[in-house]
N, C-alpha and C positions, 0 to 999 in steps of 0.2 A: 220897401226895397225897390230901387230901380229896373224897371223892366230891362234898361239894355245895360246893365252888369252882368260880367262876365266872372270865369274862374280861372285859374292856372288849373293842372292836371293834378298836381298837390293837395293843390284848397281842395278839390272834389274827393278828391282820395280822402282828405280830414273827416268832411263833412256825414262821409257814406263809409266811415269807419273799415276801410278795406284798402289794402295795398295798391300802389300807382302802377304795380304789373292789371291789376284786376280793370283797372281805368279804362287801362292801354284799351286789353283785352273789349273792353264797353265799344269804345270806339271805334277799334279796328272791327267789330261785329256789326255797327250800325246801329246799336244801342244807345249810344250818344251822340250826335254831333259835334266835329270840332273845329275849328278854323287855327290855321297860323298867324300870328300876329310878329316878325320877325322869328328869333331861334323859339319863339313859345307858342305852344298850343294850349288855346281856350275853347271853353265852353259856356255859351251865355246860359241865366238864370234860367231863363224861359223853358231852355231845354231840359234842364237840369230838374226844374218840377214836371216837366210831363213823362220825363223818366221816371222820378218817384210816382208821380198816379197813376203809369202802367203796372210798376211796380209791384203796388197797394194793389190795383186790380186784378192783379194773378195773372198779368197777359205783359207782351214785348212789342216791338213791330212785329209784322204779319213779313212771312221772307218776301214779298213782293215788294214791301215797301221798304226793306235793308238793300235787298237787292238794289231796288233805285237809287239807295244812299251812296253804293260801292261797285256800280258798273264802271261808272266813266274815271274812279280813280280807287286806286287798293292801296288801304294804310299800313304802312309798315313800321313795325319795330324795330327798333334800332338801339341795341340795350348794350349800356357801357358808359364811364364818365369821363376818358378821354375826349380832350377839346378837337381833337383828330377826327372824332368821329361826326364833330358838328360838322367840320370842311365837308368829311365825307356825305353825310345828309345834303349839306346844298349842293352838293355835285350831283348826286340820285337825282334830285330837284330839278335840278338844269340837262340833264340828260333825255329821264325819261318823264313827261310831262303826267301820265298818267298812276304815277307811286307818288303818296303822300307820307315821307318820313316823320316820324314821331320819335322822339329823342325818349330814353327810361335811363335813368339817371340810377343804374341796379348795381351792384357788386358781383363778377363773375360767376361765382356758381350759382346764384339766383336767378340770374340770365339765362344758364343751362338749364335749368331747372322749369322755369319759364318755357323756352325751347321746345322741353319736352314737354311739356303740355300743351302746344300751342300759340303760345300768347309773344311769345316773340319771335322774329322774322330775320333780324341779322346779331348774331351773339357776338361781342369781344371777350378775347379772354385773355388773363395773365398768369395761367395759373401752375405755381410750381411742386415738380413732385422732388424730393427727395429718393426715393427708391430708386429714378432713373437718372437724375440729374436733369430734367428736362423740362421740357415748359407743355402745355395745355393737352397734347392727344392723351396722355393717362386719363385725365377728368371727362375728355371730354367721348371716348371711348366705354366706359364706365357707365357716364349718365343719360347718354344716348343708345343705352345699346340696342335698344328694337326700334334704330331707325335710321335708316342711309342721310348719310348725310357728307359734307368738305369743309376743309380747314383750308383757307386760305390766309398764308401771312401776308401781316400788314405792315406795322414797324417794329422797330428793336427799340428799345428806352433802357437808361440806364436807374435801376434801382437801386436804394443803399439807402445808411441812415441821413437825418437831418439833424443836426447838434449846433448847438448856440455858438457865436461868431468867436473863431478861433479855437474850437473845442476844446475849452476849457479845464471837462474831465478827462478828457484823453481818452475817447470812445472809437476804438479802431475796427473791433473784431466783435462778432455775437457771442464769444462768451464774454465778453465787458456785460451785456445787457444783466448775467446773475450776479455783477457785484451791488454788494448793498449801497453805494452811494451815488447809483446811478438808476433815473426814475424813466420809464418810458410812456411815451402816449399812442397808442396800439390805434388799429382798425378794427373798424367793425365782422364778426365772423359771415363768409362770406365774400368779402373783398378780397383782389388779389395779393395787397402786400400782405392781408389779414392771415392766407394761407403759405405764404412764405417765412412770415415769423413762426407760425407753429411749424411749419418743415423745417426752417436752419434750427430749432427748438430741442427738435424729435432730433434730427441728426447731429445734435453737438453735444445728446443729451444731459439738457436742460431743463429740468423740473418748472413749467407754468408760474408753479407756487414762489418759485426762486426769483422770480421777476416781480418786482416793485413796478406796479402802474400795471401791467399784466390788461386787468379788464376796463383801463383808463381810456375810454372809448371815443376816437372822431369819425367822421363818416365820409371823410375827404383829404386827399394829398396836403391841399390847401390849409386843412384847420388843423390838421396834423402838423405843420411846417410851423403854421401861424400859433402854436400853443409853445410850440419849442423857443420860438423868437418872446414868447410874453415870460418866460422862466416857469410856466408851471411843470416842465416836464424836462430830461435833460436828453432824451433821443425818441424818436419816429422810425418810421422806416416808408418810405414811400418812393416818388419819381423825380429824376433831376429837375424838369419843366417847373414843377411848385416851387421850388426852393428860391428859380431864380424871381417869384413875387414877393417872399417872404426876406424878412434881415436873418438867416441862418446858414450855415455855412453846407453844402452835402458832401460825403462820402461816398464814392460809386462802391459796389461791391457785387454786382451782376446785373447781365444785360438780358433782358428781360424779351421774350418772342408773345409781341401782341395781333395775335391772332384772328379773323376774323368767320364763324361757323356761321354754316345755312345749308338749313335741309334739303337732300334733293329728292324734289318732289315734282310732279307733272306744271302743278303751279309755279315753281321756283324757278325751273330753266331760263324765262326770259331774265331775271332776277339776277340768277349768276352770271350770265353774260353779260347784262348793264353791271355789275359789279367788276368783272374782270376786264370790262374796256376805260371804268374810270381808274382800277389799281394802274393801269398800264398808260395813262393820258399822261405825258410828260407838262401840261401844265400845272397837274392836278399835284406829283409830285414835287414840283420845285415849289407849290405854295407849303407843302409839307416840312421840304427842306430850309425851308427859308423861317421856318418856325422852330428849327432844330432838332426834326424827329430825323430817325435814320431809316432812309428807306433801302436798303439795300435788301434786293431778293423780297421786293413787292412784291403782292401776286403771283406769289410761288405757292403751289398745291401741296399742303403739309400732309396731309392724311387723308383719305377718302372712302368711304363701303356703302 
């Protein structure tokens, strides 16, 4: 094997049979080494064995020597699969020279969940409750709760379903999703639109069992969009932005508050403040807008304890 091969954060997660929060986690500790190669973060081989032989020998870096890894820059997490949040990464980048953002590519409540153990550093979230009609502080209220933390909104996106060009079956409303002649391709549990279908589910109620494709699982707006376009499915539910890569038609049916969590903590202050000087950078927004996100009520302070 070539000494200077490298890995995605993925392939190591493969290899080391453990989730790409646990990776983050390696990395952001000093456990691993990583470099950015454009939006990716690697990790050469070389590193990646003398992690395992510390490993095997029962021992880590010594904190002297993590220390040295993460004095002169602190990696941060940045958990969520909105492409918004890549802008936002290089913006942190170009700001403050000293934060090294790392993209986790999670589904919101894993994010929170993350969060609260640590492992991640700036959460998105899309998440709907039903009992309130409202979007992210119930979850994020709930999952956080032995720890101060702010919600600051990011953008508004427009959710609903995705259905084949000309919708065909005539897919308007969530109770079409229990008719038998109509198949859906779902998200993963965990994901935001994932927790939206079981909410309009719960509140239309709608029996799980009653939905054909039910546990028909994608892990992305994208493949979600892209399965409705190949015929194997006859609706999704995801975000306007995917639909327009995909040949599928969408239907808005709620606008969705993506959110952006971070703990406050002695560490975070500078954190928050480089985050609420780039939500409020008017160039930062018009690349937003120019992408089609809605930024209206940026950087507005949703909730906070």
């Amino acid at each position: 094997m070539a000494q200077d091969e490298s890995y995605t954060i993925e392939e190591i997660s493969q290899m080391l049979k453990v989730s790409k929060l646990t990776v983050y986690d390696l990395v952001k500790k000093g456990d691993l080494i990583a470099y950015r190669v454009g939006r990716q973060m690697r990790i050469d081989e070389k590193e990646l064995a003398a992690y395992k032989k510390r490993s095997q020998e029962g021992s880590t870096l010594s904190r002297e020597d993590r220390q040295e890894n993460i004095e002169s820059v602190r990696n941060i997490v940045i958990s969520g699969q909105d492409h918004s949040l890549d802008i936002f990464s290089r913006a942190l980048e170009r700001v403050e020279k000293g934060y090294q953002p790392l993209r986790s590519q999670v589904g919101s409540l894993d994010s929170l969940i993350a969060m609260y153990e640590n492992r991640a550093d700036i959460v998105s979230t899309h998440l709907y409750d039903g009992e309130t009609d409202s979007y992210n502080i119930p979850y994020v209220r709930k999952l956080l709760v032995s720890k101060s933390f702010i919600v600051i909104h990011f953008i508004s996106r427009q959710a609903g379903f995705y259905v084949q060009k000309g919708n065909p079956k005539e897919i308007y409303n969530w109770s079409d999703l229990a008719r038998s002649d109509v198949k859906l391709v779902n998200r993963e549990p965990g994901a935001g639109a994932r927790v939206l279908v079981d909410e309009m589910l719960r509140t239309h109620q709608i029996a799980k069992e009653q939905v054909d494709g039910f546990r028909n699982v994608e892990t992305s707006h994208a493949s979600v969009a892209s399965r409705i376009a190949a015929g194997d499915a006859d609706v999704g539910v995801g975000i306007a932005q995917a639909a327009e890569s995909a040949d599928v038609d969408f239907l808005p049916l709620i606008t969705e508050s993506y959110d952006l969590v971070m703990l406050q903590t002695e560490e975070n202050k500078k954190l928050i403040d480089y985050v609420q000087t780039i939500l409020a950078n008017k160039d930062f927004q018009k690349e937003l807008t120019t992408l089609g996100y809605d930024i209206k009520n940026i950087g507005d302070i949703m909730y906070e304890q």
